[in-house]
C-alpha positions as CSV (number, residue, x, y, z in Angstrom):
1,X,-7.5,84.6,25.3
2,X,-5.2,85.0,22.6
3,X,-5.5,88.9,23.2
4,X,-3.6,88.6,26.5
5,X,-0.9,86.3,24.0
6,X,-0.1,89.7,21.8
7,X,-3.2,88.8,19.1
8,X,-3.7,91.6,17.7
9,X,-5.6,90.1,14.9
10,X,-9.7,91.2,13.7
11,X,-11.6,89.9,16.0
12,X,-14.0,87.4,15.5
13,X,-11.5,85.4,13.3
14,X,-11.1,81.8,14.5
15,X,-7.9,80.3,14.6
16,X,-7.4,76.3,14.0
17,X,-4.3,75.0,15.9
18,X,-3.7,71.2,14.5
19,X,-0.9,69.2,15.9
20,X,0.8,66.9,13.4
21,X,2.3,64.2,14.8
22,X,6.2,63.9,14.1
23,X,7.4,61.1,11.4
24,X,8.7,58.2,12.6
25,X,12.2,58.8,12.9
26,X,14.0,57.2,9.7
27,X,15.5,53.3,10.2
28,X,19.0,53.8,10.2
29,X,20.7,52.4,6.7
30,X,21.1,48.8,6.0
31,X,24.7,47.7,5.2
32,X,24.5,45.4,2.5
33,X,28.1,44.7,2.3
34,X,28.1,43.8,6.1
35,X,29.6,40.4,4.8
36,X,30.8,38.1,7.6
37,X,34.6,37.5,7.7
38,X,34.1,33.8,6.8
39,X,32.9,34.3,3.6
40,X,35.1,35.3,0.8
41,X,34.2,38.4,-1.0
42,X,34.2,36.8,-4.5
43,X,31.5,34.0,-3.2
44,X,30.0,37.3,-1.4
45,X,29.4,39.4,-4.5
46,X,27.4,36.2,-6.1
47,X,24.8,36.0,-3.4
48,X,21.4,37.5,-3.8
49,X,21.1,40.7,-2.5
50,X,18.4,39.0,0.0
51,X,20.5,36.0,1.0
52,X,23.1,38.2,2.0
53,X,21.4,40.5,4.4
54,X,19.9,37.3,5.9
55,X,23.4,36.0,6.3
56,X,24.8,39.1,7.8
57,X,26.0,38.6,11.3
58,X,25.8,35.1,10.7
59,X,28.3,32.3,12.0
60,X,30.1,29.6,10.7
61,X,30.6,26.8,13.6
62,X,31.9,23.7,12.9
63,X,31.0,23.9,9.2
64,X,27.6,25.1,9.5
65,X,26.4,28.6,9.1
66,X,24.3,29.8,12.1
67,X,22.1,32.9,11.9
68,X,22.5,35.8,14.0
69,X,19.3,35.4,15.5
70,X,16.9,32.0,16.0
71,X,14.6,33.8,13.5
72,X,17.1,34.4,10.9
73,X,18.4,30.9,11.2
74,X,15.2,29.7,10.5
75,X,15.2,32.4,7.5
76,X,18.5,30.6,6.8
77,X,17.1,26.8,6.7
78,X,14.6,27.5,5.1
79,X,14.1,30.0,2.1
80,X,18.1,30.0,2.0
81,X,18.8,26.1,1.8
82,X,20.2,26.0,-1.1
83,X,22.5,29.2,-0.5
84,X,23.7,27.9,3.3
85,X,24.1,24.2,1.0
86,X,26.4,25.8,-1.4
87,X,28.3,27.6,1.3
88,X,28.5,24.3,3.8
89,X,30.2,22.4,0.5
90,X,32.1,25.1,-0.6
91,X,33.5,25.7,3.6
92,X,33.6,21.6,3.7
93,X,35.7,21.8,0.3
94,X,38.4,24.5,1.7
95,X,38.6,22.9,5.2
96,X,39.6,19.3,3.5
97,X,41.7,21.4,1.7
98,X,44.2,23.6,4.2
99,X,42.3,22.8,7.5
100,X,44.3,25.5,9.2
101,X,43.3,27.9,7.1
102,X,39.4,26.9,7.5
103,X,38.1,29.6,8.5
104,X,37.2,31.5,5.1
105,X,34.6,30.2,2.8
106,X,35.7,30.7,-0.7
107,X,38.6,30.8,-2.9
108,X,42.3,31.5,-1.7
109,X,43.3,34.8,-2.2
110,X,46.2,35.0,-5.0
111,X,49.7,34.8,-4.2
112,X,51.6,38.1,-4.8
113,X,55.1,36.2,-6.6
114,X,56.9,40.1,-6.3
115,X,57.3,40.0,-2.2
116,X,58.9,36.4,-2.5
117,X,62.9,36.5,-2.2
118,X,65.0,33.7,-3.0
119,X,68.8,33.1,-3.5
């Protein structure tokens, strides 16, 4: 058979074709900074690493955080509680505080005095 494929090999010789089956193609990279716009990136950088890839895509609607999905909510009210606590108070704190400017859960950003013009 293989003869009539241009073997020109001794004969008698047995050849072994194995098929190994392709890896599973490669998950494609986590992005561990995907922090949601409502959360400041100082309060951000404090989470655990696992908190905050449970929170990402995660909402904040009318001062509670949602998860992206019904199971990562769960994830969220349940090993998280204390982490979604802290960020309900801290989002509670900042909306009693400038309610118009609610819609970011940490600090304020800091003032930059240079851009300010006055008489």
């Amino acid at each position: 058979m293989f003869t009539s494929l241009g073997w020109c090999g001794p004969s008698g010789v047995h050849l072994l074709i194995r098929a190994i089956a392709a890896p599973p193609p490669s998950p494609p990279p986590v992005d561990r900074e995907a922090r949601p716009a409502w959360i400041a990136p100082a309060v951000w950088a404090d989470l655990p690493s696992l908190a905050r890839i449970a929170l990402r895509g995660a909402t904040w609607v009318d001062g509670q955080v949602c998860g992206a999905t019904p199971a990562m909510d769960r994830v969220l009210q349940t090993r998280f509680a204390d982490v979604v606590r802290e960020l309900q108070r801290i989002g509670q704190a900042e909306v009693a505080e400038r309610p118009a400017a609610g819609a970011v859960v940490g600090p304020r950003p800091a003032v930059d005095q240079t851009t300010a013009s006055g008489p």
